[in-house]
C-alpha positions as CSV (number, residue, x, y, z in Angstrom):
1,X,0.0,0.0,0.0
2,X,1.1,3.9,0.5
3,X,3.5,2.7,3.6
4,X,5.3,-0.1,4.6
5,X,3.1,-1.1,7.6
6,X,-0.3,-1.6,5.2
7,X,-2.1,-4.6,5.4
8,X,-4.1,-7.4,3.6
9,X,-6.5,-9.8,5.6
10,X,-7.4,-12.7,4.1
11,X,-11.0,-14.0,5.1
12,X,-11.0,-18.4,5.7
13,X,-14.4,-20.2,5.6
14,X,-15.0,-22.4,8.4
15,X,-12.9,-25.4,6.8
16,X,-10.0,-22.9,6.3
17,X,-10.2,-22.3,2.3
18,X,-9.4,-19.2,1.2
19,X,-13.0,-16.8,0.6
20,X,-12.1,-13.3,-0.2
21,X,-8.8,-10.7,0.9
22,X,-9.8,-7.3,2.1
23,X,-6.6,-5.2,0.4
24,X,-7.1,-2.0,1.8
25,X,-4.9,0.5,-0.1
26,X,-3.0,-2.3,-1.7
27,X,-4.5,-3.3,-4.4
28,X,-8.2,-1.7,-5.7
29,X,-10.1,-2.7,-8.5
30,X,-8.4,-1.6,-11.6
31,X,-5.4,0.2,-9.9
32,X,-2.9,-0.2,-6.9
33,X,-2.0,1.9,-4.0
34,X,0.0,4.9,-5.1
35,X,3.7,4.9,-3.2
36,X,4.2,8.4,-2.9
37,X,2.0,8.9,-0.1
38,X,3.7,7.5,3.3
39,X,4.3,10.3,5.7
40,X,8.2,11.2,7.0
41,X,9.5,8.3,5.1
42,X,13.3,7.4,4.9
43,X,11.9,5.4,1.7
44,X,11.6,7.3,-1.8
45,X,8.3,6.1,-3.5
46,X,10.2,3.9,-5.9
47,X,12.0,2.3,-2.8
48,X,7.9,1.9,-1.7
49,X,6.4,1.0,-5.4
50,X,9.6,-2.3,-5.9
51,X,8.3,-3.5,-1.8
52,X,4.6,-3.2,-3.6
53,X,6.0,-4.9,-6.5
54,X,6.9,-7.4,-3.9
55,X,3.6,-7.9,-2.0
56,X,1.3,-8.1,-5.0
57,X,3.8,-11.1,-6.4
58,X,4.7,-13.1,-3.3
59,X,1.2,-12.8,-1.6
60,X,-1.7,-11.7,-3.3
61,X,-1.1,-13.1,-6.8
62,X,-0.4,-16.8,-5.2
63,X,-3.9,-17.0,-3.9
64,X,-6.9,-18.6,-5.7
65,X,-8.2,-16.5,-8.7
66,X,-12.2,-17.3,-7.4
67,X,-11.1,-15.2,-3.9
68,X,-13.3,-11.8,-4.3
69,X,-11.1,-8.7,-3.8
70,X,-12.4,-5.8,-1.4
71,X,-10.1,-2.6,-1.5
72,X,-11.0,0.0,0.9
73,X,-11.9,3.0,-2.2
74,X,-13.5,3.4,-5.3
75,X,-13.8,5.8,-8.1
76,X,-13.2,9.2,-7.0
77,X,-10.6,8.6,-4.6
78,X,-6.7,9.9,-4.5
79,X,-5.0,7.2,-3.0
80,X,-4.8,5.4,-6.9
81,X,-4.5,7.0,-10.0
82,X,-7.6,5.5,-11.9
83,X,-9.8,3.3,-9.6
84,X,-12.9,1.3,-10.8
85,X,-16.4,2.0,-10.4
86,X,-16.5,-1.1,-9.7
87,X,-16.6,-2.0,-5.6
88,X,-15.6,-5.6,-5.7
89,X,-14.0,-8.2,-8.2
90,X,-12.3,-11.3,-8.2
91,X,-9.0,-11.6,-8.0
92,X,-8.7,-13.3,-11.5
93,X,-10.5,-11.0,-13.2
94,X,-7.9,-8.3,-11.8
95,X,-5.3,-10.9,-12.5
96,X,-6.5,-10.1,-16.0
97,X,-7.2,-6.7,-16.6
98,X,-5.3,-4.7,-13.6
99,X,-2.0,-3.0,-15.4
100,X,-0.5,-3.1,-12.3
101,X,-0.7,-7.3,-11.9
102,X,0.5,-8.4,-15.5
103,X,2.0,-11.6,-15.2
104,X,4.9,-10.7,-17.7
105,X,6.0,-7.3,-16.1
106,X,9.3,-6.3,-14.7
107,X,10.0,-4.8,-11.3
108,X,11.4,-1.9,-13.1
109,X,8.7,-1.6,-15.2
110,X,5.9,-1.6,-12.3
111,X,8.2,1.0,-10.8
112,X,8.0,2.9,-13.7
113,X,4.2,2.7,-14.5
114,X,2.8,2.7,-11.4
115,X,4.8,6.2,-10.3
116,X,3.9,7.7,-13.7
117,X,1.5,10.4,-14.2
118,X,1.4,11.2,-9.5
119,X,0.3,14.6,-9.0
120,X,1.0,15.8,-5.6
121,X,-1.6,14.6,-3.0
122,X,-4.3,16.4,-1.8
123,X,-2.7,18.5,1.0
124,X,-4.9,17.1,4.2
125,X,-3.8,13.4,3.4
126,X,-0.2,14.3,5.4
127,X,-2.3,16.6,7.9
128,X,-4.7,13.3,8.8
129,X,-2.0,11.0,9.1
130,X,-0.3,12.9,12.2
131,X,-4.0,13.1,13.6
132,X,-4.2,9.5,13.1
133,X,-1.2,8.9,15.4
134,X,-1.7,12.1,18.0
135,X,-5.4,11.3,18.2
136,X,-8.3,13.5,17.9
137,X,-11.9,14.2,19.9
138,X,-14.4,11.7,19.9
139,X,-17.0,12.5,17.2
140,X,-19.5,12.6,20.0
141,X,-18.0,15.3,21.3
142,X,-17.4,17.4,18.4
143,X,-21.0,16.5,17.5
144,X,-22.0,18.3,21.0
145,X,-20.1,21.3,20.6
146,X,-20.4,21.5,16.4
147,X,-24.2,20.6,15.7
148,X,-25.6,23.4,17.1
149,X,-27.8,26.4,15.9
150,X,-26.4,29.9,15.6
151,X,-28.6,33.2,16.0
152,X,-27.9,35.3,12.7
153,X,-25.7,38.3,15.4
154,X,-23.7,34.9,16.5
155,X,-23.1,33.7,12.7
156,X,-22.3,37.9,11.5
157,X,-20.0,38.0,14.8
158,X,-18.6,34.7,14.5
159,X,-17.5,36.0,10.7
160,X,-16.4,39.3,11.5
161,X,-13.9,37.6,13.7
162,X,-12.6,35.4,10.6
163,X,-14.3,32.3,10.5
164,X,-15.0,30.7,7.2
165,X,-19.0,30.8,6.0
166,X,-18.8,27.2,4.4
167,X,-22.4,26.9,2.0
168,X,-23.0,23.3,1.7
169,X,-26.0,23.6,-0.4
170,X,-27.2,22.8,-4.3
171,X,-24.7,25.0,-6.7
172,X,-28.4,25.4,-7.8
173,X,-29.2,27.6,-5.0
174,X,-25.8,28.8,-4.5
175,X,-25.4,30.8,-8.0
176,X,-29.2,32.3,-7.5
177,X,-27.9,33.7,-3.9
178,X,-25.3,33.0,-0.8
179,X,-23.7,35.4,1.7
180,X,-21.0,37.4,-0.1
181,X,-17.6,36.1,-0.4
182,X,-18.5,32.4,1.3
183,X,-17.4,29.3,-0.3
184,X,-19.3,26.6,-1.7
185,X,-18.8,23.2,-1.1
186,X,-22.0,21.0,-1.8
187,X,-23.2,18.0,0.8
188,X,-24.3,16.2,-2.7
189,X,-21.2,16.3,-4.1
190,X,-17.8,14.6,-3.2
191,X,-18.0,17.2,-0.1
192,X,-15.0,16.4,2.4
193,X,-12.1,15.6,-0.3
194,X,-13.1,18.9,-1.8
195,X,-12.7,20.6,1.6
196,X,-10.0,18.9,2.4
197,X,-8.2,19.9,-0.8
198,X,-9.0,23.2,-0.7
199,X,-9.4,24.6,3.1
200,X,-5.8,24.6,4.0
201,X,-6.3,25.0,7.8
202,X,-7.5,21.7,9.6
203,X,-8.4,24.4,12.5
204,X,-9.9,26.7,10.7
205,X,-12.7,28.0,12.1
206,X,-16.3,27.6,9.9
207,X,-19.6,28.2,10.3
208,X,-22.3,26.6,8.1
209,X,-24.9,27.2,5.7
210,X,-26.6,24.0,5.7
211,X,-30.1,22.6,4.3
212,X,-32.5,21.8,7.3
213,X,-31.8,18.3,9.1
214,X,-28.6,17.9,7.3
215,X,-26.7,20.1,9.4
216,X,-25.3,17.3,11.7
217,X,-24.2,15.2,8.6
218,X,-22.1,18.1,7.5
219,X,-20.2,18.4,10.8
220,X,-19.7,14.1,10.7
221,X,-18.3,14.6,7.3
222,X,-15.9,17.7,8.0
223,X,-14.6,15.5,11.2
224,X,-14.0,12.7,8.8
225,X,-11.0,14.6,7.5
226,X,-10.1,16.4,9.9
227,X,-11.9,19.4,10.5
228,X,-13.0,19.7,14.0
229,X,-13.4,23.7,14.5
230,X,-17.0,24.0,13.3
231,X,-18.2,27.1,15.6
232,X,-22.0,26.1,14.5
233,X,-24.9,26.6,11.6
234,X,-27.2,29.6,11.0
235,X,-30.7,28.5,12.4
236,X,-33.0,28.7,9.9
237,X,-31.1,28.2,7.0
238,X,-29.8,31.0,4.0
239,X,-33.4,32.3,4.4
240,X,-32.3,33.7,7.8
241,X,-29.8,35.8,6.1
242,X,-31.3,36.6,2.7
243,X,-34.4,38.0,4.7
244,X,-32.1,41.3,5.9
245,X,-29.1,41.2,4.8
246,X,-27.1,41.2,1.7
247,X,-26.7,38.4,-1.2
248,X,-24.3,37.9,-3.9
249,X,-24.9,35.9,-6.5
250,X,-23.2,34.1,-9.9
251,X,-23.8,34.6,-13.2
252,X,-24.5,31.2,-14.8
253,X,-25.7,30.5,-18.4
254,X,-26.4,27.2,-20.3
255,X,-23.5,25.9,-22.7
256,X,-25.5,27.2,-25.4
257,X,-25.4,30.6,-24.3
258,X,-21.5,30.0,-23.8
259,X,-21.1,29.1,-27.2
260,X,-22.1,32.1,-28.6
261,X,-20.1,34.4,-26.4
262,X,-17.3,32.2,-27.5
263,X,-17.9,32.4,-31.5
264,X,-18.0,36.3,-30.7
265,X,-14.8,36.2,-29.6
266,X,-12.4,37.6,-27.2
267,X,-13.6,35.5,-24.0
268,X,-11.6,34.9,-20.9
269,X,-12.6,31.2,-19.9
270,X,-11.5,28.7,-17.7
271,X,-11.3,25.1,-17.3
272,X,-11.2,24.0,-13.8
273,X,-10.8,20.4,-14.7
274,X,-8.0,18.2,-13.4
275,X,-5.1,18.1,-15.4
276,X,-5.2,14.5,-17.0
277,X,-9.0,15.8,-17.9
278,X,-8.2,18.5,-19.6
279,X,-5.2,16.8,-21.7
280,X,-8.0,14.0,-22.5
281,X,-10.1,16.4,-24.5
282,X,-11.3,20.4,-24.5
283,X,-12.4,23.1,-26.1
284,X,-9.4,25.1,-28.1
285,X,-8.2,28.3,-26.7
286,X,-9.8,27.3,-22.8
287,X,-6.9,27.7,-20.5
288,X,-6.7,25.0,-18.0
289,X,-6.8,26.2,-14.4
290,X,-7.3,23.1,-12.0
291,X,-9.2,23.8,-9.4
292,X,-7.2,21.4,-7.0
293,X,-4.4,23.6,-7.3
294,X,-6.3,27.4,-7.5
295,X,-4.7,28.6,-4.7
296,X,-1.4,28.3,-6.1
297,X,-2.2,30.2,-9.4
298,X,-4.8,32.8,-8.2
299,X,-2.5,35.5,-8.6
300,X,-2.2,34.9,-12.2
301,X,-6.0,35.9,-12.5
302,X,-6.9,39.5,-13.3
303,X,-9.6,40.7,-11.3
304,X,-11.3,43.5,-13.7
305,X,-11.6,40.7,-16.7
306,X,-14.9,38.3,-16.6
307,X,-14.0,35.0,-16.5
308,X,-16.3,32.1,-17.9
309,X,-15.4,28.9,-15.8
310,X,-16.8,25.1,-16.1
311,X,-15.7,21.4,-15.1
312,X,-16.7,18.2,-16.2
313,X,-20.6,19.0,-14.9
314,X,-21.3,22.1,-12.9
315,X,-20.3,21.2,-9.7
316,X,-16.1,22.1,-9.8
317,X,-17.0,25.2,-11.6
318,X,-19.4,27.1,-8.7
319,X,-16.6,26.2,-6.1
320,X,-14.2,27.7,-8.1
321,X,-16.2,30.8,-8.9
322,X,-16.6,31.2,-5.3
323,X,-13.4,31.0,-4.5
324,X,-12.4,33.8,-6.8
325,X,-14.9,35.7,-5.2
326,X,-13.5,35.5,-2.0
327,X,-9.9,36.5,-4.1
328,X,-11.9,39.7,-5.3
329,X,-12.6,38.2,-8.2
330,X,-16.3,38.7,-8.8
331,X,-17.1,38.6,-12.2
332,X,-17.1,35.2,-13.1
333,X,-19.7,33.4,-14.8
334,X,-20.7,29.4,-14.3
335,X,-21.4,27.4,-17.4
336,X,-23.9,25.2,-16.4
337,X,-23.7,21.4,-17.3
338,X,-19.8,21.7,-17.8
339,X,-17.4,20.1,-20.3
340,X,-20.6,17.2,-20.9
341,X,-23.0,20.0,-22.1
342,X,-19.9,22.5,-23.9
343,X,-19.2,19.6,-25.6
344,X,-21.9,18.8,-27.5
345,X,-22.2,22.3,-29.2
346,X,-20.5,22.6,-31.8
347,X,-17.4,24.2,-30.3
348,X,-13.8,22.9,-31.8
349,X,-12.3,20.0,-29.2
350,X,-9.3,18.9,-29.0
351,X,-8.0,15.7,-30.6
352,X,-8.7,13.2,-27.7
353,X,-6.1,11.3,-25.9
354,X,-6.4,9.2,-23.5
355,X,-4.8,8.9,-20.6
356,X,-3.5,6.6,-17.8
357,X,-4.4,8.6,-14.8
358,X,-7.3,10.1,-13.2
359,X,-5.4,12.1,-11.0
């Protein structure tokens, strides 16, 4: 897996045949555990991908093919560079069709493949690992103190003093109206990587917007990577606020609309996709501005140009226009429906390429 003290357990029926292995970040269906990710290692992550190498040939690829295979992610996840959809899968059918396990590959050349195309991690995988060996509050507790209901002076004083207004609703709702300069991070969507990618302080203080009843399920999800300094959620909802107070909103038009502002011409537009998306297919002349990394590359934005942003399908591209906003960069529009509606336009793509990462 990512360190040298991963494990696999291997499940024996009652008679003591081998049943199924539960691989953890070992081997996935598809993929294997990316070696760059161990934490304070005197081991480089080729020294980690040849011990891998290892593993998967002296333990795992010995067993019976029939075994069933249960890794501990799916699609979506960072810790491989292209996981299935799939959940489960036997372990000759990977045998088969996982890269990573063909039968006639050298160590070099695992080394080689399975450390190609690594961007660097998101930045709270490092941060969760010293939690995981310090320790941390008992989600009981943070629930107590976290899961509660802010009067609307609390929530204005609470960010006044600095804290973070973190709107968890639809982007739907978001782009009609939020509290100026919050940031949007959907419960519907892949919510806690996305936080934990972009909110670079595990302590940071946040208050939330949150739908009715769901307010609790936010806090258990922050806490799940690490963020423990939720201060509380407006009672009542954005409706509290938008009653007296002021609202912001995002432009957002439909891809159609976006295609003929961009066959007028001179269009500042941004796609937030990752990397390996982007290089997969786009539309010609969109600049590629990942969203994992917009912290980094902010400062190359102008804030007097409006910028036209969209991801894969209208979720990516509202948390990056909030973002900006919080930057002072407040005239952005959201194409709705992403690169899946933009696509089917008309627009001129690039020649497609595919590629061997999902990172």
């Amino acid at each position: 897996g990512h360190t040298v003290e991963s494990t696999t357990s291997l499940l024996l029926d009652k008679n003591g045949k081998e049943q199924a292995i539960f691989t953890g970040d070992t081997l996935f269906i598809g993929d294997v555990g990316r070696p760059d990710l161990a934490v304070k290692s005197d081991l480089s992550q080729d020294d980690l991908a040849g011990m891998l190498f290892d593993s998967l040939r002296n333990k795992i690829m010995t067993l019976p093919p029939e075994i069933t295979v249960y890794p501990a992610h799916g699609a979506g996840s960072a810790c491989g560079k292209n996981l299935s959809t799939d959940t489960t899968d036997t372990l000759g059918n990977q045998l088969k069709f996982n890269y990573a396990l063909r039968a006639s590959m050298t160590r070099e050349e695992f080394i080689a493949e399975v450390t190609d195309g690594l961007m660097a991690p998101p930045q709270y995988f490092p941060k969760n690992a010293v939690l995981n060996k310090e320790g941390y509050d008992s989600l009981d507790e943070i629930l107590d103190r976290s899961a509660k209901a802010l009067s609307l002076d609390e929530f204005k004083e609470f960010r006044e003093q600095g804290a973070l207004i973190l709107d968890t609703r639809s982007q739907a709702e978001y782009v009609k109206a939020h509290v100026p300069k919050s940031m949007f991070v959907g419960r519907d969507g892949t919510f806690a990587s996305w936080v934990g990618t972009l909110v670079e302080d595990l302590r940071q203080p946040i208050v939330l917007i949150a739908e009715d009843n769901m307010e609790e399920e936010v806090v258990t999800r922050l806490s799940r990577v690490g963020y423990d300094n939720v201060l509380g959620h407006l009672e009542g909802g954005f409706s509290t606020w938008e009653k007296s107070e002021e609202v912001a909103q995002t432009e957002s038009i439909s891809a159609e609309s976006f295609k003929e502002r961009y066959d007028e011409g001179d269009l500042n537009s941004l796609d937030v996709r990752k990397t390996s998306e982007y290089e997969t297919e786009h539309v010609l002349a969109i600049e590629n501005f990942p969203l994992d990394f917009i912290h980094d590359h902010i400062a190359e934005l102008d804030a007097s140009k409006k910028y036209h942003v969209h991801c894969l399908g209208g979720y990516r591209s509202v948390i990056a226009c909030s973002i900006m906003e919080q930057y002072g960069i407040e005239n952005t529009v959201n194409i709705e429906g992403g690169y899946k509606a933009v696509s089917q336009t008309g627009l001129p793509l690039s020649q497609f390429q595919e590629q061997n990462t999902a990172l």
